[in-house]
PyMOL Python script that loads the backbone (N, CA, C, O; Angstrom):
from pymol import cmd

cmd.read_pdbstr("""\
ATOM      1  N   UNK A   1      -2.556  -5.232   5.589  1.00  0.00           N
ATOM      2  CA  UNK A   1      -2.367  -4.699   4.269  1.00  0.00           C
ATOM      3  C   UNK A   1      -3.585  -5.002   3.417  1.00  0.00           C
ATOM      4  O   UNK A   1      -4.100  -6.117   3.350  1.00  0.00           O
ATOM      5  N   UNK A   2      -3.954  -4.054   2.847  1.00  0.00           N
ATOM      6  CA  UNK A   2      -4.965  -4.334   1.473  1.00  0.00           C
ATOM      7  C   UNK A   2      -4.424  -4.610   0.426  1.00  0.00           C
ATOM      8  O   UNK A   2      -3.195  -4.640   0.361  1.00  0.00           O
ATOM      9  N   UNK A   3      -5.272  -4.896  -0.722  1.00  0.00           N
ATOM     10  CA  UNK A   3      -4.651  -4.915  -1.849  1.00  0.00           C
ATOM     11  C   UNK A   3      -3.959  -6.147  -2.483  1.00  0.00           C
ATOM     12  O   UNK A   3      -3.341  -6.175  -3.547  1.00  0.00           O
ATOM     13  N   UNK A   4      -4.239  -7.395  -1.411  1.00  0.00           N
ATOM     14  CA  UNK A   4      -3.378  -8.816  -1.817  1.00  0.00           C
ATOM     15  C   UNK A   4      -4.097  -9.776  -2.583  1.00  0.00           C
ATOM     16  O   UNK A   4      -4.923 -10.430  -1.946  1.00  0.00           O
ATOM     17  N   UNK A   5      -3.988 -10.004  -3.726  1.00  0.00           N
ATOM     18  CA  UNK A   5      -4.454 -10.815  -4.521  1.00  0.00           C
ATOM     19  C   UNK A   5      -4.167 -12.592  -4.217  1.00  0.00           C
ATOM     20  O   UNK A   5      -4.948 -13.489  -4.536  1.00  0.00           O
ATOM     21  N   UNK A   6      -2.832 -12.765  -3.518  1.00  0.00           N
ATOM     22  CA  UNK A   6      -2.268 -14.042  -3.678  1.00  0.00           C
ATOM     23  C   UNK A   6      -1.153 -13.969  -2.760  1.00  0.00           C
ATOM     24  O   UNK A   6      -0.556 -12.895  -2.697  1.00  0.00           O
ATOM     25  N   UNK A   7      -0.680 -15.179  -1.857  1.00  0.00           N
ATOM     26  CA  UNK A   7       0.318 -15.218  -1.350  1.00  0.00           C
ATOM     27  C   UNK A   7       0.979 -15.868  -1.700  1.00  0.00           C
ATOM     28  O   UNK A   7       0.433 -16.963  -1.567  1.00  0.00           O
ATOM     29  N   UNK A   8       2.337 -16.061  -2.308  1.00  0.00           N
ATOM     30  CA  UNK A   8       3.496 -16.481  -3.093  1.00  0.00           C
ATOM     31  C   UNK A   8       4.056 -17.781  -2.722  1.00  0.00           C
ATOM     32  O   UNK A   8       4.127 -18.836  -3.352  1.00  0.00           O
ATOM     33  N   UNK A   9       4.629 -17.283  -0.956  1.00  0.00           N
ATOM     34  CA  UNK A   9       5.155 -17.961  -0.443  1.00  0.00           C
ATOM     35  C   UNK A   9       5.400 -17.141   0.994  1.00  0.00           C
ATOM     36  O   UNK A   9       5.428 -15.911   1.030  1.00  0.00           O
ATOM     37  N   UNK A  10       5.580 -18.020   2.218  1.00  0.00           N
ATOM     38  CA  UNK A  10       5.797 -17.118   3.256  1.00  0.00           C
ATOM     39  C   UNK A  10       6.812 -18.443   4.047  1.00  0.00           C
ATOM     40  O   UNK A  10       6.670 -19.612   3.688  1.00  0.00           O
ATOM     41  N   UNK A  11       7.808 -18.046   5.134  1.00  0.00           N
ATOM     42  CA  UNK A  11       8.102 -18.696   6.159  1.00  0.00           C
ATOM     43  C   UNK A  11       8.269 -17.511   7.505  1.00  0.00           C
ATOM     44  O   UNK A  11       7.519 -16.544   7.633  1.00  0.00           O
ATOM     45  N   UNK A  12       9.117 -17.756   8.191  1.00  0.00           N
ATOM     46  CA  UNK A  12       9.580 -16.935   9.542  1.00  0.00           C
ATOM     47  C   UNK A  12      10.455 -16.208   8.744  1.00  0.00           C
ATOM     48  O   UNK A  12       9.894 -15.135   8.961  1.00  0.00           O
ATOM     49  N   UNK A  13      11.359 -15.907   8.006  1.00  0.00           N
ATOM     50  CA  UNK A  13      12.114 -14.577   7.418  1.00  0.00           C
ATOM     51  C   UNK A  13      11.327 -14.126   6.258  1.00  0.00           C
ATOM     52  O   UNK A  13      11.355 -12.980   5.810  1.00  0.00           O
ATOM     53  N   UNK A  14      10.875 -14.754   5.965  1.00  0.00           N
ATOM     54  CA  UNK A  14      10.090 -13.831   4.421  1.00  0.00           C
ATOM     55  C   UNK A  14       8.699 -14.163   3.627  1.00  0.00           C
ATOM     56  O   UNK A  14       8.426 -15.294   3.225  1.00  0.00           O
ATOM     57  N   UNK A  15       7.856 -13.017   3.456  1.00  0.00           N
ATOM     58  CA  UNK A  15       6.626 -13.192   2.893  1.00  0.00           C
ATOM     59  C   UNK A  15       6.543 -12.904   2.017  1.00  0.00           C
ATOM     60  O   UNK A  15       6.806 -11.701   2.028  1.00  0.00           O
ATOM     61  N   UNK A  16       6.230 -13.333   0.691  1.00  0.00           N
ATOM     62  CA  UNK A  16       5.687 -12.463  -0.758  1.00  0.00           C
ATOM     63  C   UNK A  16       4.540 -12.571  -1.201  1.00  0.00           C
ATOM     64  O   UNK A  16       3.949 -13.646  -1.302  1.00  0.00           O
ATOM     65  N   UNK A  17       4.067 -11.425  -1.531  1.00  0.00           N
ATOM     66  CA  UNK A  17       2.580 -11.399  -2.018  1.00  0.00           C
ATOM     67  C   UNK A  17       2.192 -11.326  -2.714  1.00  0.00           C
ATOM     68  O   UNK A  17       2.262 -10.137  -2.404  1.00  0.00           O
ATOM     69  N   UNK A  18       1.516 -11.359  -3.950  1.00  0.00           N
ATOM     70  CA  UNK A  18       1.124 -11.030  -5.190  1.00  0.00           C
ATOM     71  C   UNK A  18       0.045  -9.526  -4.936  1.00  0.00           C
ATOM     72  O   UNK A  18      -1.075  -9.820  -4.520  1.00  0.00           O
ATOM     73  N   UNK A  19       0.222  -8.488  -5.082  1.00  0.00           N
ATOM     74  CA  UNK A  19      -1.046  -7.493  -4.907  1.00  0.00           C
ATOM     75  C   UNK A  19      -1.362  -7.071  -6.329  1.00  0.00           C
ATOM     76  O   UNK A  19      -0.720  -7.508  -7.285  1.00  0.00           O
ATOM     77  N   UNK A  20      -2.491  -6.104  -6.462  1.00  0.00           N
ATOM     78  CA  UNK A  20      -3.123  -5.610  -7.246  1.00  0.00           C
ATOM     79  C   UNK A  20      -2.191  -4.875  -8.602  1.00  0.00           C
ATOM     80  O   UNK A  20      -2.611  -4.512  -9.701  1.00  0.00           O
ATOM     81  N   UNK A  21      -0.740  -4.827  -8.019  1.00  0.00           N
ATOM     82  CA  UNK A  21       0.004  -3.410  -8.164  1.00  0.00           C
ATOM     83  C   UNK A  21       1.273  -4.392  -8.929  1.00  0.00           C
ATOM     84  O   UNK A  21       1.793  -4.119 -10.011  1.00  0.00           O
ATOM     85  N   UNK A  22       1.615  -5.629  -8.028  1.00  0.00           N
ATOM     86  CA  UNK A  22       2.864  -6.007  -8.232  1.00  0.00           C
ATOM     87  C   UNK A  22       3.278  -7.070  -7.099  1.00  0.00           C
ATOM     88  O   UNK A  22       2.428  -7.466  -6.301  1.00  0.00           O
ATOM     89  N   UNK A  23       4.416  -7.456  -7.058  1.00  0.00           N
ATOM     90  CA  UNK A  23       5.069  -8.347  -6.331  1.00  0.00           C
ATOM     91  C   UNK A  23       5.481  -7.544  -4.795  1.00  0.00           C
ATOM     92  O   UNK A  23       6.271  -6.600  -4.783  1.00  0.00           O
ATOM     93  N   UNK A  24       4.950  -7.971  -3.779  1.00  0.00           N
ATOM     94  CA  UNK A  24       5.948  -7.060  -2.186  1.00  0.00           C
ATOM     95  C   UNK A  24       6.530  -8.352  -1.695  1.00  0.00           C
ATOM     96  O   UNK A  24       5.864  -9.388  -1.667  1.00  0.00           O
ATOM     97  N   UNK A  25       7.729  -8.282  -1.324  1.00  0.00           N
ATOM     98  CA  UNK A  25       8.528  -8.870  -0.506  1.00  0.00           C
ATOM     99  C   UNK A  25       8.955  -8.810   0.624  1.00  0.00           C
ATOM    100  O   UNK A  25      10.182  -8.728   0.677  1.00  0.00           O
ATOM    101  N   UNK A  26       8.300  -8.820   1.808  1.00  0.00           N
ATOM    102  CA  UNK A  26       8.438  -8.820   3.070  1.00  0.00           C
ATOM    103  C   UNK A  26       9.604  -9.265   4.088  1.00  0.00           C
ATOM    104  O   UNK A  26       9.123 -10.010   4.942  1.00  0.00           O
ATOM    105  N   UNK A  27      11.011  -9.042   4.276  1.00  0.00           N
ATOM    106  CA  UNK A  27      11.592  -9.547   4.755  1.00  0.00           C
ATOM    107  C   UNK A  27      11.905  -9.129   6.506  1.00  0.00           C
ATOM    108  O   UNK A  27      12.074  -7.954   6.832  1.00  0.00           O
ATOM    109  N   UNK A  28      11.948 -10.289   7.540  1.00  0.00           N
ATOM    110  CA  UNK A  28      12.469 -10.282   8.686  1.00  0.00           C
ATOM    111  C   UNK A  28      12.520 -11.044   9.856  1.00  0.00           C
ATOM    112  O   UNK A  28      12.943 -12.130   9.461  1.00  0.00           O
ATOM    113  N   UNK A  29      12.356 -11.112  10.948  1.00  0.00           N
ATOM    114  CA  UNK A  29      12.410 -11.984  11.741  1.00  0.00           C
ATOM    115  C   UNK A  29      10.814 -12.778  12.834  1.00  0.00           C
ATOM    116  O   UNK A  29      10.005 -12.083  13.450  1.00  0.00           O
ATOM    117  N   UNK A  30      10.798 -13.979  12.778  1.00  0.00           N
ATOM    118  CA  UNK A  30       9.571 -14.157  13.693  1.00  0.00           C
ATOM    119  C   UNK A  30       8.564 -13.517  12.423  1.00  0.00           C
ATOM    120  O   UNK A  30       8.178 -12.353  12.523  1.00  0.00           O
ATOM    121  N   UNK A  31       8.207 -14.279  11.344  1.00  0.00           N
ATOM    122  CA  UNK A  31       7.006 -13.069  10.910  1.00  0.00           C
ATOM    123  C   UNK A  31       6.305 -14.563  10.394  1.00  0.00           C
ATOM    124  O   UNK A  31       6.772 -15.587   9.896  1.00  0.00           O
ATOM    125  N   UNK A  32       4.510 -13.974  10.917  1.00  0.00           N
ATOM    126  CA  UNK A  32       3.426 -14.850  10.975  1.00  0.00           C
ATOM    127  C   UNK A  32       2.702 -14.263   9.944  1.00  0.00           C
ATOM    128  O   UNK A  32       3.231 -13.243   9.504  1.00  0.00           O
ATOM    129  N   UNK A  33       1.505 -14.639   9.348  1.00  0.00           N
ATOM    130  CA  UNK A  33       0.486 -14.446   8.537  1.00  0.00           C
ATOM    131  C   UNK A  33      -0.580 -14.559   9.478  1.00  0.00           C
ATOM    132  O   UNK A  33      -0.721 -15.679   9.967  1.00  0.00           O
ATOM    133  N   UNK A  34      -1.379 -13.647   9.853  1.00  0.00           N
ATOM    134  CA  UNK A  34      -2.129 -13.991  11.004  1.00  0.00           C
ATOM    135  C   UNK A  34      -3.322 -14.419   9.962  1.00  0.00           C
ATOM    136  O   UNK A  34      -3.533 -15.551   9.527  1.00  0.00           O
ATOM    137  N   UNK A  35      -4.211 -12.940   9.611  1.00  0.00           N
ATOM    138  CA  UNK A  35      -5.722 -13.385   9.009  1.00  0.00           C
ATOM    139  C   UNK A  35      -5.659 -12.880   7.783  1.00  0.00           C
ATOM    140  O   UNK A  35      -5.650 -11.680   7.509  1.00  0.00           O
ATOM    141  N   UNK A  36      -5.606 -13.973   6.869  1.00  0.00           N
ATOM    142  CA  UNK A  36      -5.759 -13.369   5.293  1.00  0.00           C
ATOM    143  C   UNK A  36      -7.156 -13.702   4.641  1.00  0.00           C
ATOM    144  O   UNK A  36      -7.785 -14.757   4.721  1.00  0.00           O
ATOM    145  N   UNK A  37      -7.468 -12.599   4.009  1.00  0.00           N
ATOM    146  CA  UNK A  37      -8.658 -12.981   3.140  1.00  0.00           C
ATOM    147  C   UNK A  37      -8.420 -12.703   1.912  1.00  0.00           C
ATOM    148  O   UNK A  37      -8.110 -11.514   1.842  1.00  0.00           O
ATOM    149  N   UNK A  38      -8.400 -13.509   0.287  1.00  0.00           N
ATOM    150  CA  UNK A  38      -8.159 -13.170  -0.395  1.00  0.00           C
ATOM    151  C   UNK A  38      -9.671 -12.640  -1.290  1.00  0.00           C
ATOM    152  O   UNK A  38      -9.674 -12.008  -2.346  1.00  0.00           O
ATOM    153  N   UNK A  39     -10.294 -12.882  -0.891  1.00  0.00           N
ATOM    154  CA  UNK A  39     -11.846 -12.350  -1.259  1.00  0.00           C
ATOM    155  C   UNK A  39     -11.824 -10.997  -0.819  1.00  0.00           C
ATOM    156  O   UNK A  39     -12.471 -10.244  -1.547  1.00  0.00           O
ATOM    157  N   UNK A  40     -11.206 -10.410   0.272  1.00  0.00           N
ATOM    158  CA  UNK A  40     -11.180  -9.075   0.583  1.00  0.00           C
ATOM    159  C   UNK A  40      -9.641  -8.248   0.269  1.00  0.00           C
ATOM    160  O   UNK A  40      -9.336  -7.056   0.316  1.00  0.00           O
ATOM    161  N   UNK A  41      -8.957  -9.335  -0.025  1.00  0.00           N
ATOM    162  CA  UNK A  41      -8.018  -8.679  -0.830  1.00  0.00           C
ATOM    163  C   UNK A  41      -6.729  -8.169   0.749  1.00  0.00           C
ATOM    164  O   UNK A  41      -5.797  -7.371   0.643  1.00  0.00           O
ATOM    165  N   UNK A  42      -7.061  -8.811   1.826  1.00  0.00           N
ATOM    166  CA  UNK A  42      -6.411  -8.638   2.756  1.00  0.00           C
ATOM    167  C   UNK A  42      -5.769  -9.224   3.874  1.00  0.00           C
ATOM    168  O   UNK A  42      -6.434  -9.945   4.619  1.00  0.00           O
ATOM    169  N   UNK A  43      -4.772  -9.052   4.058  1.00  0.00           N
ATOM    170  CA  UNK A  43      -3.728  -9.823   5.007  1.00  0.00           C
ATOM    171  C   UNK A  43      -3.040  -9.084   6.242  1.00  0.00           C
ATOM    172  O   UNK A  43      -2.387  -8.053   6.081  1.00  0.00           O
ATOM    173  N   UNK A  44      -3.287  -9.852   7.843  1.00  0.00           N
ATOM    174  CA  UNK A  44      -2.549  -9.324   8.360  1.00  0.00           C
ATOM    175  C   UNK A  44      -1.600  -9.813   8.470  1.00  0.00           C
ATOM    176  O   UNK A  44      -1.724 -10.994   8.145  1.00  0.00           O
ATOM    177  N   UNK A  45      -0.011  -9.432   8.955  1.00  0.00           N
ATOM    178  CA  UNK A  45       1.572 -10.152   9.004  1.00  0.00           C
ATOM    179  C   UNK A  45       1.707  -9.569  10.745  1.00  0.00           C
ATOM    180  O   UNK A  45       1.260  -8.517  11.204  1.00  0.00           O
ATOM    181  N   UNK A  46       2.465 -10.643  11.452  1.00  0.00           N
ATOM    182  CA  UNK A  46       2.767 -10.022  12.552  1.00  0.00           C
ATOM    183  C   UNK A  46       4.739 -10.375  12.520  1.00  0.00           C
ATOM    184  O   UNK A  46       5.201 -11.217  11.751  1.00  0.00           O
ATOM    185  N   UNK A  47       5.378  -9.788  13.214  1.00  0.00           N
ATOM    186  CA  UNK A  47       6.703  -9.831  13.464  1.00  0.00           C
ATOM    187  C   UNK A  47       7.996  -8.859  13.434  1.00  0.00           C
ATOM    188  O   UNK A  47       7.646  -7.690  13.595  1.00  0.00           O
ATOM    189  N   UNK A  48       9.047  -8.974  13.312  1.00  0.00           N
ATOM    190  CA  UNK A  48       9.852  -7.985  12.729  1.00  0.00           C
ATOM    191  C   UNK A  48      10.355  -7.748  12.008  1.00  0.00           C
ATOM    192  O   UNK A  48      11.492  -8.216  11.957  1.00  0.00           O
ATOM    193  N   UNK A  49       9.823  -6.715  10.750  1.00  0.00           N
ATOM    194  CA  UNK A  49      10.084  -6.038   9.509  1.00  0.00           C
ATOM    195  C   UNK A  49      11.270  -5.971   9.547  1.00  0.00           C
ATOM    196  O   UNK A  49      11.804  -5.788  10.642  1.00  0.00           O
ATOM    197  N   UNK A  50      12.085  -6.101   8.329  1.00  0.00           N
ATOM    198  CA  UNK A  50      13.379  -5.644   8.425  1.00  0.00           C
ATOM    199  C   UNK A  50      13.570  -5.072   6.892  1.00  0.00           C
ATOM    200  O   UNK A  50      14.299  -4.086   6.772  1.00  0.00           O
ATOM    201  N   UNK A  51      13.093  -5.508   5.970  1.00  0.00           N
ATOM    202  CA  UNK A  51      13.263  -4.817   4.828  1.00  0.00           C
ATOM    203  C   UNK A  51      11.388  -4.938   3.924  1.00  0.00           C
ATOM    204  O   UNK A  51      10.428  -5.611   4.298  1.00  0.00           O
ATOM    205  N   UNK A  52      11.448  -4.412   3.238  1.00  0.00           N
ATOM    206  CA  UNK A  52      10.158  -4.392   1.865  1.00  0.00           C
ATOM    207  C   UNK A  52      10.584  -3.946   0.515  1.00  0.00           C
ATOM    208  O   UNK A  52      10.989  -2.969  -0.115  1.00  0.00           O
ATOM    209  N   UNK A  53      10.262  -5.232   0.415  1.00  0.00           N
ATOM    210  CA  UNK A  53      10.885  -4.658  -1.618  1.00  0.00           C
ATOM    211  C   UNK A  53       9.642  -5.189  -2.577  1.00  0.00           C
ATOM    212  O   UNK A  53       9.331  -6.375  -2.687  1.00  0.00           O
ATOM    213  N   UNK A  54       9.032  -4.155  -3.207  1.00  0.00           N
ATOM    214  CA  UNK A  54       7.941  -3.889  -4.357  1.00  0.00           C
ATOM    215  C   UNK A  54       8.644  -3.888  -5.841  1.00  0.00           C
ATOM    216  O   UNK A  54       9.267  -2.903  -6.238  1.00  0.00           O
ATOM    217  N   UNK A  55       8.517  -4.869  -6.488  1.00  0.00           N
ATOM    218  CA  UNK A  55       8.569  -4.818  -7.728  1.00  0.00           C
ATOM    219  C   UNK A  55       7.381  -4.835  -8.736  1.00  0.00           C
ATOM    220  O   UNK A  55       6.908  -5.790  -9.352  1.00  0.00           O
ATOM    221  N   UNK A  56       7.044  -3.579  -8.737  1.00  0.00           N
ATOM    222  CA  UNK A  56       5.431  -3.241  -9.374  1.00  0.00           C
ATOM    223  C   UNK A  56       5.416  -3.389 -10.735  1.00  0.00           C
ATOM    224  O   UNK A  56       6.420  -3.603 -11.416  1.00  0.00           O
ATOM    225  N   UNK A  57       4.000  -3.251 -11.252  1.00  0.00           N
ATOM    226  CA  UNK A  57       3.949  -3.146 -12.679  1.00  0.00           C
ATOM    227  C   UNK A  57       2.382  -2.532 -12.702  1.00  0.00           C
ATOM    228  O   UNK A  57       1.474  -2.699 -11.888  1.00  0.00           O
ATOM    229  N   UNK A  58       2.405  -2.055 -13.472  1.00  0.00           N
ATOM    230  CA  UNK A  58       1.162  -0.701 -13.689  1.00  0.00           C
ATOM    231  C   UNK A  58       1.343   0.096 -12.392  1.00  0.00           C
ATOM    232  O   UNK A  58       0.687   0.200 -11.355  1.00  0.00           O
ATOM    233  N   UNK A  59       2.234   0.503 -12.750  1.00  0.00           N
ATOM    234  CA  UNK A  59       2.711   2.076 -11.563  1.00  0.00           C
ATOM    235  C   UNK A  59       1.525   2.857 -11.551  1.00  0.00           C
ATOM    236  O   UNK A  59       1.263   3.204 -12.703  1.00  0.00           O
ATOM    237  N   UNK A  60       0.752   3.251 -10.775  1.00  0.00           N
ATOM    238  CA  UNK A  60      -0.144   5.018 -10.779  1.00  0.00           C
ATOM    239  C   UNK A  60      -1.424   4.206 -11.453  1.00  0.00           C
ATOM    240  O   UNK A  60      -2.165   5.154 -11.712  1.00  0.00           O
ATOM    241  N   UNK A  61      -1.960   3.295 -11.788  1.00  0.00           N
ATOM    242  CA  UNK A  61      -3.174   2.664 -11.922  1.00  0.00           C
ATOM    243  C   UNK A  61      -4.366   3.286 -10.679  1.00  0.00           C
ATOM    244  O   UNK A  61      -5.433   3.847 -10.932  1.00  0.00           O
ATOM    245  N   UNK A  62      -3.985   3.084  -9.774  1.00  0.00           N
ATOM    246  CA  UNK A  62      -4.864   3.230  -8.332  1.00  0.00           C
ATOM    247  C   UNK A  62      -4.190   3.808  -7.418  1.00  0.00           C
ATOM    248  O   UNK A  62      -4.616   3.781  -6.263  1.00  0.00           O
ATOM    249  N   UNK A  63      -2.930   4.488  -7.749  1.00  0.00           N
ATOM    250  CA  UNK A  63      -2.503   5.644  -6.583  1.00  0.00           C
ATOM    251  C   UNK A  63      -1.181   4.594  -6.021  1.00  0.00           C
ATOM    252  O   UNK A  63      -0.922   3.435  -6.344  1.00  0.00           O
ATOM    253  N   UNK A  64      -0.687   5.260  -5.330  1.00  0.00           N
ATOM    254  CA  UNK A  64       0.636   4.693  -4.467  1.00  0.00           C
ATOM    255  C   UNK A  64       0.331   3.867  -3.602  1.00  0.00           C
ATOM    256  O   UNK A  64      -0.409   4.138  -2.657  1.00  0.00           O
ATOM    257  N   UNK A  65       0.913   2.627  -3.823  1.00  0.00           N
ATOM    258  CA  UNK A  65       1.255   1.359  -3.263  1.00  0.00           C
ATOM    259  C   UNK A  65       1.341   1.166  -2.106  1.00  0.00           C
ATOM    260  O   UNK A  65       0.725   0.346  -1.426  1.00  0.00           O
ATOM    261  N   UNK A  66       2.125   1.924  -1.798  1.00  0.00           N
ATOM    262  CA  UNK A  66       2.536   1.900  -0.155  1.00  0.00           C
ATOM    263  C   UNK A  66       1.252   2.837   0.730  1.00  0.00           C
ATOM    264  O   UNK A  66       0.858   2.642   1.879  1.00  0.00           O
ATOM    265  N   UNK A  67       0.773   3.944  -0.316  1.00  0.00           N
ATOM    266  CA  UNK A  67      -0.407   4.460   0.424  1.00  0.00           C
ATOM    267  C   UNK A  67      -1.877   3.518   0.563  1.00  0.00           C
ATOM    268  O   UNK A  67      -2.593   3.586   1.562  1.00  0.00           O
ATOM    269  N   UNK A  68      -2.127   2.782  -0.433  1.00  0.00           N
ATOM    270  CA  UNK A  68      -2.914   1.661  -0.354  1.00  0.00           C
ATOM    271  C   UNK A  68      -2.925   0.499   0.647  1.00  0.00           C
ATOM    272  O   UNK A  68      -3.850  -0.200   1.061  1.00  0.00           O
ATOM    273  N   UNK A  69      -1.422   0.512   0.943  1.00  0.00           N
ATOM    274  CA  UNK A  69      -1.171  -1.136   2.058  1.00  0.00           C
ATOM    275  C   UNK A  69      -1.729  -0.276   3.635  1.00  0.00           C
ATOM    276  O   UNK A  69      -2.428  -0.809   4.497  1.00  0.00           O
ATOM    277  N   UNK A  70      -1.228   1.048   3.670  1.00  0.00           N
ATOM    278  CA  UNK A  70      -1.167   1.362   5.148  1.00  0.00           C
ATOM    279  C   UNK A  70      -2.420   2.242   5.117  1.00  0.00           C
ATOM    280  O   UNK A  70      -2.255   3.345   5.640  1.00  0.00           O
ATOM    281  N   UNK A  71      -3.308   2.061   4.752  1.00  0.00           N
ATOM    282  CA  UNK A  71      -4.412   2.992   5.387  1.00  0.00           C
ATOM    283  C   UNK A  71      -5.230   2.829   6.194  1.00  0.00           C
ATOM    284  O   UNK A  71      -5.979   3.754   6.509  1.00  0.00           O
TER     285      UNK A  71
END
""", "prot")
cmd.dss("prot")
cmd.show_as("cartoon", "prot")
cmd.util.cbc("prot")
cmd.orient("prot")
């Protein structure tokens, strides 16, 4: 994912991130933080997704959120 300013908090069910955009909440099983750089604004997560919940703020600043994490 791009776009990560800060990591919140993470264990094996859940990651939260601080991004550019807002708060993402990563929830699921087995999930690692492999290589984060916060100088590049990027993090990889490995495991199994089970939910994502974005509670943004400055909506439409830099385009869609979710189009920013997955490109």
């Amino acid at each position: 994912m791009t776009g990560v300013s800060d990591v919140i908090s993470f264990d094996e069910t859940c990651v939260v991130l601080e991004t550019e955009q807002g708060v993402l909440t990563v929830k699921g099983k087995d999930m690692h933080v492999g290589r984060l750089s916060l100088e590049e604004g990027e993090v990889d997560m490995e495991g199994e997704i089970e939910s994502i919940v974005y509670s943004g703020h400055g909506a439409g600043k830099k385009g869609s959120m979710l189009k920013r994490m997955f490109r």
